[in-house]
C-alpha positions in Angstrom: 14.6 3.8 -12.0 12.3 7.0 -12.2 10.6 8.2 -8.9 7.1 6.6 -10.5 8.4 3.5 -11.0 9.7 3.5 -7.3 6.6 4.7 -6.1 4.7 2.3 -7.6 6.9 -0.5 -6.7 6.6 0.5 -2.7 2.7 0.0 -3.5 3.2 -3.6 -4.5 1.1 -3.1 -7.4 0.6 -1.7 -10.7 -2.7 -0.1 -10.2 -1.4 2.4 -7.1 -2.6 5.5 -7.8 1.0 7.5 -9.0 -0.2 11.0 -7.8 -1.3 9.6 -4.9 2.0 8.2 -3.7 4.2 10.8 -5.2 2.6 13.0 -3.2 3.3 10.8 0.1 6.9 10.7 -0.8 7.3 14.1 -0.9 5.5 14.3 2.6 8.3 11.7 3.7 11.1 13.8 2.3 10.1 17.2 4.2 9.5 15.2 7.4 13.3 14.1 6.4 14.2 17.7 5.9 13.1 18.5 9.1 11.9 22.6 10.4 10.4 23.3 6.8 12.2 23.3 3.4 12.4 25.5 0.3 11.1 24.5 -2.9 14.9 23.7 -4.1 15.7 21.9 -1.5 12.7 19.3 -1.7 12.8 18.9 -5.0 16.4 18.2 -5.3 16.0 15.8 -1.9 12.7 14.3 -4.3 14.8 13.9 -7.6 12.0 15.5 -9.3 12.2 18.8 -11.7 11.7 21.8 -9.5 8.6 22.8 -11.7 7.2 19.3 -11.1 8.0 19.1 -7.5 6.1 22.5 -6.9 2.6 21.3 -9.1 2.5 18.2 -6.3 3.6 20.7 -3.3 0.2 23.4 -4.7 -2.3 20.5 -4.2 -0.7 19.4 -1.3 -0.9 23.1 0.2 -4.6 23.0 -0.7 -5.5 20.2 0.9 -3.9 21.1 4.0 -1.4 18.7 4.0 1.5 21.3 3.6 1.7 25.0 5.3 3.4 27.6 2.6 5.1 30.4 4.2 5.1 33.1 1.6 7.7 35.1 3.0 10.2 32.6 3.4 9.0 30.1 0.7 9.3 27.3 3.0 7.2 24.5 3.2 6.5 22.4 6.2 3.7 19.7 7.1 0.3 21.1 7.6 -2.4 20.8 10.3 -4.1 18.0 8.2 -1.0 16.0 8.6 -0.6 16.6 12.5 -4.3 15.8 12.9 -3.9 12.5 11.3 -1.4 11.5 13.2 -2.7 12.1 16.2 -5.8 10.1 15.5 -3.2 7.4 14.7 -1.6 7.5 17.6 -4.6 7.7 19.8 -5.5 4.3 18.5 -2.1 2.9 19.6 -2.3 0.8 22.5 1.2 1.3 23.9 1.1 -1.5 26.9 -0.2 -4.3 24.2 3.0 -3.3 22.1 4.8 -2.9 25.1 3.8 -6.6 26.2 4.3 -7.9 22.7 7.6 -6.4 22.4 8.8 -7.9 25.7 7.6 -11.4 24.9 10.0 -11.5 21.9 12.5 -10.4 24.0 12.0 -12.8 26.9 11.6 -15.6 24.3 15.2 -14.1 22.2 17.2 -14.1 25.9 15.5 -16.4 28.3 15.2 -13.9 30.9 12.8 -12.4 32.5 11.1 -9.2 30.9 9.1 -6.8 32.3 7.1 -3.3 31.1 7.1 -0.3 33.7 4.9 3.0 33.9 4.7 5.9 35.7 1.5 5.7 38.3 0.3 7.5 41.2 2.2 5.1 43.4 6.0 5.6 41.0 6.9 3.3 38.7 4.8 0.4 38.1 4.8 -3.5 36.7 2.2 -3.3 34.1 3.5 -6.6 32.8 6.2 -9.4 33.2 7.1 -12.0 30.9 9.0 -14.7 32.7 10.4 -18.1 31.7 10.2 -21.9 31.7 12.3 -21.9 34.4 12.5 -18.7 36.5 9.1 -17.7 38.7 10.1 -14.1 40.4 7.3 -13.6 42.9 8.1 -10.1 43.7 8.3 -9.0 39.9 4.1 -9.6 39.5 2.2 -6.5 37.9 1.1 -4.1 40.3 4.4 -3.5 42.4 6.1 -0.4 42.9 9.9 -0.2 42.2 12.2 1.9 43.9 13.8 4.9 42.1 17.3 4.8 43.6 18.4 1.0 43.6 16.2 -0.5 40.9 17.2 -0.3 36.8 13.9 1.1 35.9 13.1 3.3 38.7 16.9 4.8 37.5 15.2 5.3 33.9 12.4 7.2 35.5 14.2 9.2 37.6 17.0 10.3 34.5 13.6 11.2 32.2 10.6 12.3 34.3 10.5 15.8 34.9 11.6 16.3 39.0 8.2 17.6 39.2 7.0 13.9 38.9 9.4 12.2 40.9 10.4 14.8 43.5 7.5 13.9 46.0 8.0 9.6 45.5 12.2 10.1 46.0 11.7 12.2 49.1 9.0 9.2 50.6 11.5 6.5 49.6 14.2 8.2 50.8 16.5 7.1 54.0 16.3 9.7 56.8 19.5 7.6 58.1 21.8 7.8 55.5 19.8 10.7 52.7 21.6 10.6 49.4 23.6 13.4 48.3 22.8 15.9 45.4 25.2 15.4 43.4 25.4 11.3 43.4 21.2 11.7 42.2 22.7 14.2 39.6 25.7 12.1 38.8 23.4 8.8 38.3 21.0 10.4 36.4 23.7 12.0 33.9 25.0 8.4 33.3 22.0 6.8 32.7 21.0 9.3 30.1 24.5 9.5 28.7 24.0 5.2 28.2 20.3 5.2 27.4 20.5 2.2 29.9 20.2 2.2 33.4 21.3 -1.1 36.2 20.1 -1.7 39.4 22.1 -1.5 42.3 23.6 -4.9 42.7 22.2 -4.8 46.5 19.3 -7.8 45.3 19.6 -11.3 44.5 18.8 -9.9 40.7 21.0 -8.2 38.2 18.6 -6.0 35.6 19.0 -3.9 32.9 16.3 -1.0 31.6 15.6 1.3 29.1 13.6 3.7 28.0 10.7 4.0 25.7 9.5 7.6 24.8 6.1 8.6 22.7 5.1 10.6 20.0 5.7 13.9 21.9 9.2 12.9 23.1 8.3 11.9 27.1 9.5 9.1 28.6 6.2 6.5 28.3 7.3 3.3 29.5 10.4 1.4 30.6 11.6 -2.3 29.8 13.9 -4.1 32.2 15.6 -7.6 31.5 16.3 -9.6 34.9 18.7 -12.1 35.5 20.0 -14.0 38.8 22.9 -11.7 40.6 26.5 -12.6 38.3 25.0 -14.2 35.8 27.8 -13.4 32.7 26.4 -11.3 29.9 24.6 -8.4 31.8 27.7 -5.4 30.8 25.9 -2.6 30.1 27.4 -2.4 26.4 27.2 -6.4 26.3 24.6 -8.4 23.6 21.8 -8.5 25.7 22.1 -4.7 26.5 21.8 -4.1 22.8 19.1 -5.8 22.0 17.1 -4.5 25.2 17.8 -1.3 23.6 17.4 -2.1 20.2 14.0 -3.3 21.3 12.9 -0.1 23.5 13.8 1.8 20.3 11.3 0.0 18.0 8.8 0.3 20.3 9.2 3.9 20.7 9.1 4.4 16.4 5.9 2.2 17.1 4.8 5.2 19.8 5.5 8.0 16.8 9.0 9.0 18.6 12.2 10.1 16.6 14.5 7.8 18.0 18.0 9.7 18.8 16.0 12.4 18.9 15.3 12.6 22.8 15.2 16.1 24.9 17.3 15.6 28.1 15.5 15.1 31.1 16.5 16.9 34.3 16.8 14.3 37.3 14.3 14.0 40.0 15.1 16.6 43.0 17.7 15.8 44.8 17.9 14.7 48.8 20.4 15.7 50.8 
């Protein structure tokens, strides 16, 4: 099967425009390539003759699709490119996919799901999903979460810059018994090392979270499954961990992030 023939078969019909989507594969395969690509390089990652390859890469340059570098004869996407997919993403609405996303997972586990963000008051229920059988009063939108005990205050506290979280862990914070540096450091290294955080095990709830990043690579939201305390299947590399991770990862390719392709985030600042 030639590249046209794929092409149009991607399109679902005969009448696609060939150029047109030749010219998006070979957008797909330098976004692949990753930091810019020579001319060689994309057209053997394309399948196409070098000498084709470059007639589609000219009109793409001229349109401002691609960037040429002429001393190093890389290519890389243009400012056309980046400008579209901003636009994109500004018409994403990430809490209606958020509460979309944790729907199907409350429906998939029969627990309780709930989406977190980042407000003036720490992190915050923006939605909870509960079901048939399981009403958790204190899990209703608006309410703050703590950052040391709770699953997703954990997940914002691994990711958030400390700049964010520094001033919200010092007012939580026990002046009785303050937590030691290194035990914020040492939670905050796990939960990145898992991608998943837990709570505490001090509340009549067992939960699970994990993160969901954005388009730029910041931490955007966080989604938590919720059980009663010892209910079997909550081991953080169990089924239901999987899928609340397999979940937070769609969501974040829906947010324009490159999944497995997170920065590390330094912990909040520590008490001590």
């Amino acid at each position: 099967m030639d590249d046209l023939d794929s092409s149009r078969r991607r399109a679902g019909g005969e009448y696609a425009n060939r150029s047109v989507l030749i010219g998006a594969d070979l957008l797909r395969t330098i976004s692949r390539l990753g930091g810019g690509a020579t001319l060689q390089e994309i057209a053997d990652a394309s399948g196409m003759l070098a000498a084709r390859t470059h007639r589609y890469l000219l009109s793409l340059v001229k349109s401002g699709l691609l960037d040429h570098d002429p001393v190093t004869g890389r290519y890389d996407l243009g400012g056309l490119v980046l400008e579209l997919g901003i636009a994109a993403l500004g018409r994403l609405d990430g809490v209606r996919l958020g509460s979309d996303a944790i729907r199907r997972l409350s429906e998939r586990l029969d627990m309780v799901a709930m989406l977190s963000v980042w407000g003036s008051n720490g992190a915050t229920i923006v939605k909870s999903q509960m079901t048939r059988t399981d009403h958790i009063a204190y899990l209703r939108e608006g309410r703050n979460l703590p950052l040391l005990t709770s699953a997703t205050g954990r997940v914002f506290l691994a990711y958030l810059p400390s700049s964010e979280t520094r001033a919200m862990l010092e007012a939580q914070a026990s002046a009785d018994q303050p937590v030691p540096a290194a035990e914020i450091e040492s939670l905050c290294d796990e939960v990145r090392a898992r991608g998943l955080a837990r709570n505490a095990g001090i509340s009549r709830r067992d939960a699970l979270a994990a993160p969901v990043f954005d388009f730029q690579g910041r931490l955007a939201m966080v989604i938590t499954i919720i059980v009663g305390a010892g209910t079997q299947g909550m081991e953080i590399d169990g089924a239901n961990a999987e899928a609340l991770r397999a979940t937070a990862e769609a969501l974040s390719r829906q947010l324009g992030a490159r999944v497995g392709h997170e920065p590390p985030r330094r912990a909040g600042a520590a008490l001590g």
